[in-house]
PABA-669869 format. One record per atom (N, C-alpha, C): residue number from 1; residue in three letters; atom name; y, z, x. Coordinates in steps of 0.1 Angstrom, whole numbers, padded with zeros to 4 digits. Layout:
# residues N
PT   k   r  a    py    pz    px
PT NUM ala CA     Y     Z     X
...
***
This chain:
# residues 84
PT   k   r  a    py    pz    px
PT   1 unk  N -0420  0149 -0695
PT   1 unk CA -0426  0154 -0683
PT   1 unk  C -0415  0154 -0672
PT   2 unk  N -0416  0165 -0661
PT   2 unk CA -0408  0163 -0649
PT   2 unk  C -0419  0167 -0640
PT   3 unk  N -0413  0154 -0628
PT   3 unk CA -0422  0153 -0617
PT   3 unk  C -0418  0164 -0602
PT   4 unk  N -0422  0172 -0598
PT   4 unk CA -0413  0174 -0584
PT   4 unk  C -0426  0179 -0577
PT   5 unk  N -0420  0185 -0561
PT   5 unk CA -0430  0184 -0550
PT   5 unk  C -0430  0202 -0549
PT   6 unk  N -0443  0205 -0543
PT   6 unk CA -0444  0219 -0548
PT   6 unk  C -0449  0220 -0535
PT   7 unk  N -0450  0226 -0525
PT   7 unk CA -0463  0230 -0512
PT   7 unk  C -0466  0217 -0510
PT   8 unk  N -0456  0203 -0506
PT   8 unk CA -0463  0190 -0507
PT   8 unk  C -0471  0181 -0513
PT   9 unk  N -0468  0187 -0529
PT   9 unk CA -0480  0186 -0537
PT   9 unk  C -0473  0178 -0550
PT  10 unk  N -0473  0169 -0558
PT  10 unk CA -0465  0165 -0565
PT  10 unk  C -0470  0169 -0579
PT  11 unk  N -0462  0177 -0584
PT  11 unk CA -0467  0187 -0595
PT  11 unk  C -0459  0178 -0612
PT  12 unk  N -0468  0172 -0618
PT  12 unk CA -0463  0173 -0634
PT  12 unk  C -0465  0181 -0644
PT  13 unk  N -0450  0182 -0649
PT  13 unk CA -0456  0191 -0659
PT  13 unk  C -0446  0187 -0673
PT  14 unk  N -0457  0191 -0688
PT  14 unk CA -0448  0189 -0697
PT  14 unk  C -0435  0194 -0704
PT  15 unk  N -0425  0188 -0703
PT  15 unk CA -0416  0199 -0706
PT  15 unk  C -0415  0204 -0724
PT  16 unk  N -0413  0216 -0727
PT  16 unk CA -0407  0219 -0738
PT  16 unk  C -0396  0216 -0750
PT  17 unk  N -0399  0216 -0755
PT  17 unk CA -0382  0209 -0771
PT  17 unk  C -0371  0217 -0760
PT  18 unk  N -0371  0231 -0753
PT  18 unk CA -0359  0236 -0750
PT  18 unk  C -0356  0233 -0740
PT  19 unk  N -0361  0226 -0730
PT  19 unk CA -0357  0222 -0717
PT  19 unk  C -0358  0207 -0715
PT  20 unk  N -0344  0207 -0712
PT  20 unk CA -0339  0189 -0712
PT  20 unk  C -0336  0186 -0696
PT  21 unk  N -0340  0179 -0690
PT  21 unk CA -0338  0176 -0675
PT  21 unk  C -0321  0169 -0677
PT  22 unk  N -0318  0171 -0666
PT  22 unk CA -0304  0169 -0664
PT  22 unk  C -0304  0155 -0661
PT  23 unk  N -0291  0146 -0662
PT  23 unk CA -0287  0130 -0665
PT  23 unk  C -0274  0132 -0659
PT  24 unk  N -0272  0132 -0649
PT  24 unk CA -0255  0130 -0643
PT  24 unk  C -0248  0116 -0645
PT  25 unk  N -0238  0117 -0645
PT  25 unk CA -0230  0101 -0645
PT  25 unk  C -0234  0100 -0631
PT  26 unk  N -0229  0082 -0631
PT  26 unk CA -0238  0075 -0619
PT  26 unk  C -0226  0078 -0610
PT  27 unk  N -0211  0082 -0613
PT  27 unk CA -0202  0079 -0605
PT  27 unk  C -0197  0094 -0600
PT  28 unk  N -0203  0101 -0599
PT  28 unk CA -0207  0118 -0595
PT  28 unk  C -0214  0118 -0581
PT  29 unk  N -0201  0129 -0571
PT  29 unk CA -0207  0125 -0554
PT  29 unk  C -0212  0133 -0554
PT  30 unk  N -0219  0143 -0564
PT  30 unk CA -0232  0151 -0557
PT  30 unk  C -0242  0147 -0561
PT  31 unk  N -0257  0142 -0557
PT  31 unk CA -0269  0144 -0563
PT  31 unk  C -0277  0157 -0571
PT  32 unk  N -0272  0157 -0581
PT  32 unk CA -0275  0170 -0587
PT  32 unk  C -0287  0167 -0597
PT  33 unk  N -0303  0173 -0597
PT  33 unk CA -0312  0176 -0604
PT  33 unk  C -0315  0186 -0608
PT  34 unk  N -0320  0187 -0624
PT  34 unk CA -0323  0202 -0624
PT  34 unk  C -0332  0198 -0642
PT  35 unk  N -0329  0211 -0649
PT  35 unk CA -0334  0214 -0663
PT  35 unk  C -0324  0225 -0674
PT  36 unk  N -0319  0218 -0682
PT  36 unk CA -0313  0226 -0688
PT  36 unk  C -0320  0231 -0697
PT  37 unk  N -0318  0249 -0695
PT  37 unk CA -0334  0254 -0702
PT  37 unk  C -0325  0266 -0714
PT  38 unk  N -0330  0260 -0727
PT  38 unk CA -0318  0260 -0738
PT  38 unk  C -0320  0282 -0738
PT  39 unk  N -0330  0280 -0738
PT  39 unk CA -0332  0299 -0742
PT  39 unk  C -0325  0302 -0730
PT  40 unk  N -0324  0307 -0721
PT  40 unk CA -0315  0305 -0710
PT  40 unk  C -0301  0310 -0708
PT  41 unk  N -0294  0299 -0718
PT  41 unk CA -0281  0299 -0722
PT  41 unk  C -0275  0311 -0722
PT  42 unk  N -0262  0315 -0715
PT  42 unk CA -0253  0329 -0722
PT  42 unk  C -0236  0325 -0719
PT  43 unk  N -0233  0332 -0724
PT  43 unk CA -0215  0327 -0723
PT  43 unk  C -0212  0332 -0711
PT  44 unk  N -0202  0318 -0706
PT  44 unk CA -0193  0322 -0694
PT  44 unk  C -0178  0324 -0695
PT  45 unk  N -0171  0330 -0686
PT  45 unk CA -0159  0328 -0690
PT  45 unk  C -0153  0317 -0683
PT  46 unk  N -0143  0309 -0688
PT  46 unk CA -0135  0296 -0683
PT  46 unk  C -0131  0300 -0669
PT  47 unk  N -0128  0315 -0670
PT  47 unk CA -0117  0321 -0654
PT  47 unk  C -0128  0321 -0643
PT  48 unk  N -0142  0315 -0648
PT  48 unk CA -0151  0322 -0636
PT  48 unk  C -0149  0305 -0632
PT  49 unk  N -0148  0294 -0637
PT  49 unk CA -0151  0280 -0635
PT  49 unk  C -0143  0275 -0627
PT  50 unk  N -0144  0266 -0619
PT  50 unk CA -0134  0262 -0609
PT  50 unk  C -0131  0249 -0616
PT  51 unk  N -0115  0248 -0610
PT  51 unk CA -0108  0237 -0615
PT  51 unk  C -0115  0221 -0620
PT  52 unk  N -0120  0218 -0609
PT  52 unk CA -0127  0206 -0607
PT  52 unk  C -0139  0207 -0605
PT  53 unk  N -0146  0197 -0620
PT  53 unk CA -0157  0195 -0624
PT  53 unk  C -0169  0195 -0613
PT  54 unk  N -0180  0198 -0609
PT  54 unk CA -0188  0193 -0598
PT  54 unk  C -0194  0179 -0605
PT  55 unk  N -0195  0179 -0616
PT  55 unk CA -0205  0167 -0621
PT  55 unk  C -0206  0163 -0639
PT  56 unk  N -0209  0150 -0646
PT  56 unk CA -0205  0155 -0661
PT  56 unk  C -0220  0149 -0660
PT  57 unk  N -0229  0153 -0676
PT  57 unk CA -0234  0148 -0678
PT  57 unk  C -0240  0137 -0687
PT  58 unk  N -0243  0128 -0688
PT  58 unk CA -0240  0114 -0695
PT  58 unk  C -0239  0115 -0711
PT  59 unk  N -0236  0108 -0715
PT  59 unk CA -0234  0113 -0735
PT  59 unk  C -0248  0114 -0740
PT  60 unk  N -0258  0107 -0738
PT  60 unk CA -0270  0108 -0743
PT  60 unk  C -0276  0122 -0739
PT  61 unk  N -0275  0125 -0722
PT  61 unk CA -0279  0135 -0720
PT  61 unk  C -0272  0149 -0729
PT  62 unk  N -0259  0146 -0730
PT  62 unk CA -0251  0158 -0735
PT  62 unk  C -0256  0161 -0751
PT  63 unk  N -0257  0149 -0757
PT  63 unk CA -0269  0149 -0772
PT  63 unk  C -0277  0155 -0774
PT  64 unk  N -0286  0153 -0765
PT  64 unk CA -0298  0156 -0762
PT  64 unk  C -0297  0175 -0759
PT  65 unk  N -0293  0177 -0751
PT  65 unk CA -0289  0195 -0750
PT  65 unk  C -0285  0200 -0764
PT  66 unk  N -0276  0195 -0771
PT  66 unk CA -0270  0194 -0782
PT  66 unk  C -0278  0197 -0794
PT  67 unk  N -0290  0186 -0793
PT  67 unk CA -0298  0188 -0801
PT  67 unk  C -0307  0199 -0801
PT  68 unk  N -0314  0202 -0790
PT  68 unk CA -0323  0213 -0781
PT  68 unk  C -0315  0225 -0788
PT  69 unk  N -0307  0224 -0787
PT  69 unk CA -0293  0237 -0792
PT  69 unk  C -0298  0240 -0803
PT  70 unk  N -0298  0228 -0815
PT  70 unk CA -0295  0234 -0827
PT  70 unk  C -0311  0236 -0829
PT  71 unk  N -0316  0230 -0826
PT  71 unk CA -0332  0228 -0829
PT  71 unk  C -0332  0245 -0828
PT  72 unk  N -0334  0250 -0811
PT  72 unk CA -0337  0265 -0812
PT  72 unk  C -0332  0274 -0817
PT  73 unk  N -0316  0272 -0823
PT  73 unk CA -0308  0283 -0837
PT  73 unk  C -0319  0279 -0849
PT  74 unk  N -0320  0268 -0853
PT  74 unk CA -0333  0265 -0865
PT  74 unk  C -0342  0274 -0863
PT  75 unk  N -0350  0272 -0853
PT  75 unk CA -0366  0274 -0850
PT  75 unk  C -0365  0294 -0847
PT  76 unk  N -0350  0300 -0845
PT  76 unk CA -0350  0314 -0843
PT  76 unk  C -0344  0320 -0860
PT  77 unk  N -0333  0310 -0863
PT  77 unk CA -0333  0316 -0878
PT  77 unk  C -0346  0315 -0887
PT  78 unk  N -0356  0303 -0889
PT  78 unk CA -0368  0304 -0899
PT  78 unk  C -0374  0319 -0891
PT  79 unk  N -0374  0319 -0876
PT  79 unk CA -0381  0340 -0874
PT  79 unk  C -0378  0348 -0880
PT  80 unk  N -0368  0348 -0882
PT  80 unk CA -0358  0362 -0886
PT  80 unk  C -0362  0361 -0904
PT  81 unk  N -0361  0350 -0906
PT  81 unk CA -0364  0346 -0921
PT  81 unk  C -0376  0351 -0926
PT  82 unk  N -0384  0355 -0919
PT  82 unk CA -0398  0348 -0917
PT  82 unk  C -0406  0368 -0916
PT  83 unk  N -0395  0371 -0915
PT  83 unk CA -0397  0388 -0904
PT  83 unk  C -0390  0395 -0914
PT  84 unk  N -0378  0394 -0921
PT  84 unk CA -0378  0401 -0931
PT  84 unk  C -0378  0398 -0944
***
């Protein structure tokens, strides 16, 4: 579940296998929240990225995306499987 405030309203909701809330290292000077939302995903190029990192996020968290990953190539290959 992720909690946030909507119209002053404090809204939960359950999240999905494909959307993992974000985990920053503790020693990161921005406060950065969010949801990494796996369908989502598309390629960037390196030249669009700026030198220095804004933020990493923790090894469990990085797992965890990791896993979300492969889960939804699974869960889209059995479609395709599934379709022809």
């Amino acid at each position: 579940y992720i909690e946030y405030i909507e119209n002053g309203n404090t809204i939960k909701r359950k999240l999905d296998f494909y959307e993992i809330p974000v985990e920053i290292e503790k020693d990161s000077i921005y406060n950065i929240s969010g949801i990494v939302n796996i369908v989502h995903m598309r390629e960037i190029s390196k030249k669009r990225l700026n030198k220095s990192p804004v933020a990493k996020v923790t090894i469990d968290n990085f797992n965890d995306i990791k896993n979300a990953i492969i889960k939804n190539i699974d869960f889209l290959w059995h479609c395709i499987n599934n379709i022809v």
